[in-house]
N, C-alpha and C positions, 0 to 999 in steps of 0.2 A: 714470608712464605714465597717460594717460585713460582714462577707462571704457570708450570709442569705440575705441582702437587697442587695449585689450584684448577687446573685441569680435571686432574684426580679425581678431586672432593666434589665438583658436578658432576662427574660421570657417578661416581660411587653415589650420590645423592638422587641420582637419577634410580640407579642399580634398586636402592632401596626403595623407595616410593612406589615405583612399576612392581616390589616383590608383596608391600603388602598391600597394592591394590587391583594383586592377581593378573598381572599381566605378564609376568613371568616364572617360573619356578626359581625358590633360591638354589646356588651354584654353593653347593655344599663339598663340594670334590673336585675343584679344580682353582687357580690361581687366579681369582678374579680382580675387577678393579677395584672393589673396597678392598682386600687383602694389600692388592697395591700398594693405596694410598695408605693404608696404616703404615706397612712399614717402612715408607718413604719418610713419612711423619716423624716416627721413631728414630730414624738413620737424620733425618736434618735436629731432633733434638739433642742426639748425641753429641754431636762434632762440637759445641760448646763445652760439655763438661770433659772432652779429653783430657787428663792429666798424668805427665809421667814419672808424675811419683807412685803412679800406681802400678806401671808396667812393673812383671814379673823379674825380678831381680838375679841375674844367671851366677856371681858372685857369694850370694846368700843360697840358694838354691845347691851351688857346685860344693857349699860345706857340710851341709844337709846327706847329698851324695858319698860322701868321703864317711863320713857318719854311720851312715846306712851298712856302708859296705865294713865297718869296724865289727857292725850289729851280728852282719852275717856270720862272721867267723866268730865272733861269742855265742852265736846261734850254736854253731854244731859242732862245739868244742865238748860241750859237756854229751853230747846223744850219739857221737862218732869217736872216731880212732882219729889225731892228728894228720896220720897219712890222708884219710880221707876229706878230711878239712883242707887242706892242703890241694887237693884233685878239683874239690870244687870251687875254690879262689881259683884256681885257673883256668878250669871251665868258663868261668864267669868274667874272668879279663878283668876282674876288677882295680889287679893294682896299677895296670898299666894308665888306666883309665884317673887313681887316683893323684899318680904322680904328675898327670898334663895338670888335674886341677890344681895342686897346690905348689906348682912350678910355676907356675904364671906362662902356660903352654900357650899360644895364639890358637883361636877358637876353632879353625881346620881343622888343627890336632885332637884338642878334648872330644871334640861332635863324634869326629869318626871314631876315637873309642869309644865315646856312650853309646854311639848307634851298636856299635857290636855287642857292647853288652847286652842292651836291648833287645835285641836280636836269638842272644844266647838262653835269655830269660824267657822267651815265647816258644811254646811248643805243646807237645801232648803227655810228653813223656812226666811220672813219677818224680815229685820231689820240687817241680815246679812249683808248687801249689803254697809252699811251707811260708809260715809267715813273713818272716825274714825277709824272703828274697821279692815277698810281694813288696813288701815297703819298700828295698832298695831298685823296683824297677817303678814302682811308682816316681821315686824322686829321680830317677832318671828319664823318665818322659817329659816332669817337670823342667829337668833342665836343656831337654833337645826344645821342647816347644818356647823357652826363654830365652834362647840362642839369639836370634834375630832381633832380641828389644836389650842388648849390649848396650849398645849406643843410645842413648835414650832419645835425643831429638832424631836420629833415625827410624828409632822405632816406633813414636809417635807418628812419623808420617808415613809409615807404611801401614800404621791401623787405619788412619784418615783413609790412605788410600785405598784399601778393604774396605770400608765404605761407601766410598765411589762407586767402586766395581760393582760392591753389592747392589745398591742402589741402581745401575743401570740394567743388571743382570733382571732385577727382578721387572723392571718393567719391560725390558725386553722379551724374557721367557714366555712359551707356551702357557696356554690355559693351563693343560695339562706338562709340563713343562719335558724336553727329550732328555735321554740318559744323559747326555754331556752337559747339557744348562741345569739340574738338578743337581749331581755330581758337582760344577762349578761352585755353585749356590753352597752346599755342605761342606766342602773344601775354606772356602769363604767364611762361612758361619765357624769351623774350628778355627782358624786363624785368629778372629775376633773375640773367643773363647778363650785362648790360649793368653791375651793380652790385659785381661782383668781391667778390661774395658766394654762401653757401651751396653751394661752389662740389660737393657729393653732390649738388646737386637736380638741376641740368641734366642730366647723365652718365645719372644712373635716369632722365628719363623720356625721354629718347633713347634708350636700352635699349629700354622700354616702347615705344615709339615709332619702330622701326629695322627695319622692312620697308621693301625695296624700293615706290617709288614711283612707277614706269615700269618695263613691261616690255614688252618687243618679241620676237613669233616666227615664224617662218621654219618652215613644217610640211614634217616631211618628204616629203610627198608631192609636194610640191614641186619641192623639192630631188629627188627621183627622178624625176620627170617632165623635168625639166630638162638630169638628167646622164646617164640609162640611154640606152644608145645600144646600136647592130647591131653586129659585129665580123663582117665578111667580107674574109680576106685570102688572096690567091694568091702563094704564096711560092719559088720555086726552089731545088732543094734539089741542091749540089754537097758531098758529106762521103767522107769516107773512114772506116771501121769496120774493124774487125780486117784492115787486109790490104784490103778490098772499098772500092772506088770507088761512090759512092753519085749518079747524075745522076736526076733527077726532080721533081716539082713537086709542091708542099703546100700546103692549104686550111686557113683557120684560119675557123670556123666559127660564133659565139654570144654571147654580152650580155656587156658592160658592166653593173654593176648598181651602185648607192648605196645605204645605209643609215647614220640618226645612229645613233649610239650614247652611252650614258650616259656624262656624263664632266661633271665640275666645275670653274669655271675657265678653260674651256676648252671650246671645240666641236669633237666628234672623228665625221670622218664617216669610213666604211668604203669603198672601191671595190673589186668584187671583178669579177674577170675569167674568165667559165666559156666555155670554147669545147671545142668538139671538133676534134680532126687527123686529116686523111684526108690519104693522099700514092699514087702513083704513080709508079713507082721501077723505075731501071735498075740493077745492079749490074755490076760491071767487079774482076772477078780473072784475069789471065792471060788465056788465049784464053776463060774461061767465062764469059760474062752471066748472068743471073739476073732475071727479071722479077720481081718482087714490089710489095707495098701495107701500106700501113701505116693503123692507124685508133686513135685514142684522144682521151686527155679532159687538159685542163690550169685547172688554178684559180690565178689569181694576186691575192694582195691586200696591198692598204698600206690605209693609215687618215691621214689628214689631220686634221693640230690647226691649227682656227684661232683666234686670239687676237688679241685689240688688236695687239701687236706684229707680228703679218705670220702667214703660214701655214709649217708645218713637218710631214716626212715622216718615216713610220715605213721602214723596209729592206721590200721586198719579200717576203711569202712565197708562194712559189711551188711549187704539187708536181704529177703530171703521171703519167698512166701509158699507154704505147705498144706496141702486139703488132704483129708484123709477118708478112706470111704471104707462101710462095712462092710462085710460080706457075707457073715451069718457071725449069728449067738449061737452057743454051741451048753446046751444043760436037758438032761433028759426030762425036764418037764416044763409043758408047756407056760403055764402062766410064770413061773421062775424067766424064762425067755421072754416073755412078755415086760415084764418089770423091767429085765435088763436091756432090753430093747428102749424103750420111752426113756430111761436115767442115762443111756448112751448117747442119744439125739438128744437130749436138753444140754449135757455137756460135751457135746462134741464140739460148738465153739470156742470154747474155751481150750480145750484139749487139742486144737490144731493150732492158736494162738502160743500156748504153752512149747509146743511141738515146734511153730516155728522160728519160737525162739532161742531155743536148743540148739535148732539147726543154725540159724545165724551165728550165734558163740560158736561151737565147736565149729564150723569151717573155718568161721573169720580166726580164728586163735591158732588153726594148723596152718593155714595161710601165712600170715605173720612169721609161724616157727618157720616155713621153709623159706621163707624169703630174708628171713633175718640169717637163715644158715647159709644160706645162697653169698648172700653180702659179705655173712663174717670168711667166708671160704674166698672169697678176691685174695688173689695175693697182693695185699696190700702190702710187705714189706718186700716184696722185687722191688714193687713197685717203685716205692720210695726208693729202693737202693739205687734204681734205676735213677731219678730225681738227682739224688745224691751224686751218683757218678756224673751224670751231666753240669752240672755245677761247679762239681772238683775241674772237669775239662774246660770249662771256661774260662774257671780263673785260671788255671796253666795257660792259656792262647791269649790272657790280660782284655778277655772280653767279659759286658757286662751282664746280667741275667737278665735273659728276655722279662719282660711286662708282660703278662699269658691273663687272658679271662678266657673262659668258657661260656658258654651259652648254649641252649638249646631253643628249637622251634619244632612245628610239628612234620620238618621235612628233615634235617638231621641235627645231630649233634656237632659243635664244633668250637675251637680256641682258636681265637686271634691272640696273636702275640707281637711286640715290638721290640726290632731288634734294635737297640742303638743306646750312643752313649749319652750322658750329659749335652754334649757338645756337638750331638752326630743328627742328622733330621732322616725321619720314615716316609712314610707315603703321601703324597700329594692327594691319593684320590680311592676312595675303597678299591677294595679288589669286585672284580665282577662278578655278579648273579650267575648263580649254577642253575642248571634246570634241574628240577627236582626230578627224581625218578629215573634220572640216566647216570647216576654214578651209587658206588657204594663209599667207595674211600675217596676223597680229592686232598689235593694240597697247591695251593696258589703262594707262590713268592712271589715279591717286588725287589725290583732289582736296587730298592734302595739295601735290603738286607744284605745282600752279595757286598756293596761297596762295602757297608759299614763292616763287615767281618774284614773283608781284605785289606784295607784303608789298614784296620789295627794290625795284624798278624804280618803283613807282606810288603807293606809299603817300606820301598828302601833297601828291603831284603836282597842278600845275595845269594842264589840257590843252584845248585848243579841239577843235571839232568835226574842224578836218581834222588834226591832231595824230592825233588817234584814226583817223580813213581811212587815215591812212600808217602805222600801226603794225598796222593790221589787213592792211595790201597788204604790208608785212614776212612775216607770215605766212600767205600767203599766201587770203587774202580778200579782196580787195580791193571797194569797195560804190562805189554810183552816187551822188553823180555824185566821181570820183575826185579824190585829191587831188594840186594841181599845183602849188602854190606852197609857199615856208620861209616857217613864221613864228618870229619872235624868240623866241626861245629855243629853239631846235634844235640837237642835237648838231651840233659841223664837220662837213664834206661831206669834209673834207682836212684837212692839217698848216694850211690858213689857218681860220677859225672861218668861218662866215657869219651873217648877223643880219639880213634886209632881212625885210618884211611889214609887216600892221597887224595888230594885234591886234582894233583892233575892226571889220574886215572879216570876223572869224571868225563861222560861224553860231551858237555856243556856246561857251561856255567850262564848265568843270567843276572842281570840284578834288576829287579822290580822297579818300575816308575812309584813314587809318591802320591804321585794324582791319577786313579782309579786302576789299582794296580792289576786289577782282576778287569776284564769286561765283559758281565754280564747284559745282554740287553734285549727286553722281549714286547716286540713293536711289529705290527702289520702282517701277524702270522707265522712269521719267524722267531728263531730265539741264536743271539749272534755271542759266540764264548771266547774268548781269550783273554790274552797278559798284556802288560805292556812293561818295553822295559826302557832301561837306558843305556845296557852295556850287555853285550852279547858276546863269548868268547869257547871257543874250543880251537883245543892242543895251542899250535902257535897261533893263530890268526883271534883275529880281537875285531867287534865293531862299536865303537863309541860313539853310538848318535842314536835318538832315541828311534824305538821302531816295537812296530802290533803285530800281534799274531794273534787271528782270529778263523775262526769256522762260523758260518751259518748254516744253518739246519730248519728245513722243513716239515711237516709232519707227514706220511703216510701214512694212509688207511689199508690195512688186509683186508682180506674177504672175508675172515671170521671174524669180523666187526674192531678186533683191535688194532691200534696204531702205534708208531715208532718217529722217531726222528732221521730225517736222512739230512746228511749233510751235501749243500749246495756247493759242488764244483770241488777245488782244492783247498787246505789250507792257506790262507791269507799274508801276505807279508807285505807291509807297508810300512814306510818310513817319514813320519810327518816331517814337512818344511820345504818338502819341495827337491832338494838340492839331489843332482845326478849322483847314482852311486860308480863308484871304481871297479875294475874290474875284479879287483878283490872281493871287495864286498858283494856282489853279484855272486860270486860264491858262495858268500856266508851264507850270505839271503837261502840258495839251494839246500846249505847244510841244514838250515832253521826249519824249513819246509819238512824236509826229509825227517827232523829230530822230531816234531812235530804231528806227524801223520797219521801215530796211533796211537799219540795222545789226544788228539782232535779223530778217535777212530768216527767211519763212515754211516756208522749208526746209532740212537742211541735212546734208551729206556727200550727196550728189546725182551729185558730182564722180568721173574716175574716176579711178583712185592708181596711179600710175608709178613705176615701180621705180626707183632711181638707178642710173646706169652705172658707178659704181665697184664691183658686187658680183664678187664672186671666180667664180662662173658665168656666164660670156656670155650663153647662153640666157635669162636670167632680166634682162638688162641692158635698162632698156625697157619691159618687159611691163606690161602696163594692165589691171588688173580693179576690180572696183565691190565696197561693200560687202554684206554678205547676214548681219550678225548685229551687231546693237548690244544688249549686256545693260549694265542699268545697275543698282548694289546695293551695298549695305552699302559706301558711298565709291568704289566704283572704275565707271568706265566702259570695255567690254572692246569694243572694235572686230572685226569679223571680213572678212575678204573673201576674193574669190573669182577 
């Protein structure tokens, strides 16, 4: 072992002893030295067991590919028209692609078709999703991520050397580690994923790396403002009790009330039912009436679990307690009144025992019915369709389904979810505590989420100006002036592809860097958004050297208590390495600025946020509030509204 991981192991031995002899809290959220030292440990057992007969084999993979793409067009020969078959092998660039592999093409050639195909097969658009084409873009990832382990004693030492990096990386990194050494580190971890190698290193620093990276809440206050309601009910009351005919009429009196409660897995809310009973009452024994009134108290409560899978009821519990008082015996002779007077007061305990246990069933029992009508009335199958459709969109963008729990407590409801692949690492560190009572809806991202979407969908990618407009009107952004037209290479619209456009009608062209193609980053109050590319081009002029485009944004507070983002200064253009640009490129740089300026507009969440109509409370189906808290820190950006 090193000097450096026996450094490690006293420090981390240190770490532990002071943890459980209370002299410090354990570091449960951030990159500590035992974390360190494990995965140093793990990266120095590796380097032994490298072998390259296990690297991924690009040869055996490129037949698999060929294969695949055979699959496709058996796929939609028997479900389509020829012509249409036909559209989409070309959509899909597949034979060009197949001809480099079993030409014995030099690897330049193949990559750059698979990456198009690749490329072709990621989108939003219908017909993505079909099996077929999932298999054949699988084995085409297979074979871009096998590309560099050709060579096999070359590509044994670039895994080593992934190792190294990693290994220095991590004991380098922040506690909390910044967007670009995180980024690095997950860059790193797929590479070594990719090589069917070292196969401890990934698993630790996923470990390391395995907080939720989305979370969504729902504040109880909310949720009680939505479901506490009045309970005023006038009820007829026809019973019979020991022998005594009971006619008269009863008042049920008081709240509805909601509360979450703590519960893991699962979001468990409480309805509790407190009313008071007042009644006014004839009684009928024989020729004797009896005026009386009744007054008491009934609580009834269930608890509701909701879950991805639908909502589900606890039994009612219901208890209840009723006194009854006379008020006159009613028979024209006196001793008849008398008797019935003495046999009334001997069984009047029993008869308000009897009485309150009446009233316990029938409330508890209408209780139930409406809460049980209330549940079955969710639109649970939006809902799910809803579920449904988001799923189908994933797999079209070859992303994988979040990891989602729920949970509640007795300040809101809310799901943490992780977004990421096999091979892709989440959050280094929870997301931050919200104050209870200042929001109704929040949502906190970590910007590891942002990478891992981009990293799949974008990295590599070549995209024109209105490419970009329509993936921003996707999600809901749409910028001036909008985009109206396909251009060539866009996902199919349908089961047929489409292809029509110019390309050099587009205001821009771009192509995505590989390593963090998107830059999300949300640190010290601000929250900093751009691209990065590696080739920048409109009409004749071209810049081939990489270069960022970014905005930061601030928050702002209005006087009506909500706030916005404003963006710091102008759009961004940088060009990492240093090297002076030409006067040409000083141009581009201005054209990038200007292309840029309302897609980086100067404002933003301004908008105001709509509830969706699948939520299991009506009340709340619709409802529209603005934001009133944007915190941004140590990677996560925490939304607040109102």
């Amino acid at each position: 072992m090193s000097l450096k991981c026996d450094l490690y192991w006293a420090k981390a031995s240190a770490m532990v002893i002071a943890t459980f002899a209370g002299l410090t809290p354990p570091a449960y959220a951030q990159l500590n030295d035992l974390t360190r030292y494990s995965i140093a440990a793990t990266i120095e057992d590796a380097r032994p067991k490298l072998d390259a007969q296990r690297l991924p084999d690009p040869t055996a993979i490129a037949l698999k590919v060929a294969s695949a793409a055979d699959d496709v067009r058996s796929y939609f020969q028997p479900i389509t028209s020829a012509e249409n078959t036909d559209r989409w092998m070309t959509f899909l660039a597949t034979e060009r692609l197949v001809e480099a592999l079993r030409g014995g093409e030099p690897e330049p050639v193949w990559m750059e078709r698979a990456e198009r195909t690749r490329a072709r097969m990621i989108g939003v658009a219908p017909g993505l999703e079909l099996p077929a084409l999932r298999r054949l873009r699988d084995q085409v990832n297979d074979l871009i991520a096998a590309a560099r382990f050709e060579d096999r004693e070359k590509g044994l030492k670039f895994v080593d050397q992934q190792l190294t990096s990693l290994d220095q990386r991590i004991r380098e990194a922040d506690a909390i580690p910044t967007t670009e050494q995180a980024a690095a580190i997950g860059a790193i971890a797929r590479a070594i994923g990719n090589s069917n190698q070292a196969d401890a290193v990934v698993p630790q620093l996923r470990s390391a790396f395995s907080h939720p990276n989305l979370v969504f809440h729902v504040s109880s206050g909310l949720v009680q403002r939505a479901a506490n309601q009045p309970v005023n009910r006038d009820r007829p009351i026809n019973d019979c009790i020991l022998g005594t005919r009971i006619i008269g009429n009863g008042q049920l009196c008081g709240f509805v009330t909601v509360r979450t409660l703590q519960a893991d897995g699962r979001a468990a809310v409480e309805l509790t039912l407190n009313a008071n009973f007042q009644s006014q009452n004839t009684g009928y024994n024989g020729p004797v009436t009896l005026s009386t009134s009744g007054n008491g108290n009934v609580v009834s409560q269930q608890t509701i679990f909701i879950a991805e899978s639908g909502l589900s009821l606890t039994p009612p519990s219901t208890t209840a307690n009723l006194t009854s008082q006379i008020h006159s015996i009613n028979h024209p002779l006196r001793l008849v009144r008398k008797i019935a007077s003495k046999k009334a007061a001997a069984q009047k305990p029993k008869a308000d025992r009897i009485a309150t246990e009446k009233l316990r069933q029938q409330v508890g029992s209408e209780f139930d019915q409406q809460v049980t009508a209330a549940v079955s009335s969710a639109p649970s199958a939006n809902r799910r369709s809803a579920f449904d459709e988001g799923r189908v969109t994933l797999t079209r963008l070859d992303l994988p389904e979040p990891i989602r729990t729920l949970h509640s407590n007795e300040s809101a409801i809310y799901l943490e979810a992780t977004q990421a692949d096999s091979d892709q690492l989440a959050a280094i560190n929870r997301a931050p505590s919200l104050m209870p009572a200042t929001y109704d809806v929040a949502i906190q991202i970590h910007e590891s989420t942002v990478d891992n979407v981009a990293t799949r969908v974008l990295a590599g990618r070549t995209m024109s100006g209105k490419q970009i407009d329509r993936l921003l009107a996707d999600i809901g952004r749409p910028v001036t002036p909008p985009a109206s037209t396909t251009s060539a290479g866009t996902s199919p619209a349908s089961t047929s592809p489409t292809g029509g456009g110019d390309e050099a009608e587009e205001n821009f062209v771009i192509e995505f860097a590989k390593f963090r193609p998107i830059i999300f980053e949300a640190r010290d109050g601000q929250v900093k958004i751009g691209l990065r590319g590696n080739r920048f081009s409109q009409g004749e002029r071209e810049l081939r050297r990489p270069l960022e485009i970014t905005a930061s944004y601030r928050p702002v507070q209005m006087m009506d208590g909500t706030i916005y983002l404003e963006r710091v200064g102008d759009v961004g253009v940088d060009f990492p390495g240093g090297r002076r640009l030409t006067i040409s490129q000083v141009a581009v740089k201005r054209s990038i600025q200007r292309a840029f300026a309302d897609r980086f507009p100067p404002t933003l969440l301004q908008q105001t946020l709509t509830l969706p109509a699948t939520l299991p409370i009506e009340s709340l189906r619709g409802q529209t509030m603005r934001a009133t808290s944007i915190d941004s820190r140590d990677g996560w950006v925490s939304v607040s509204a109102k």
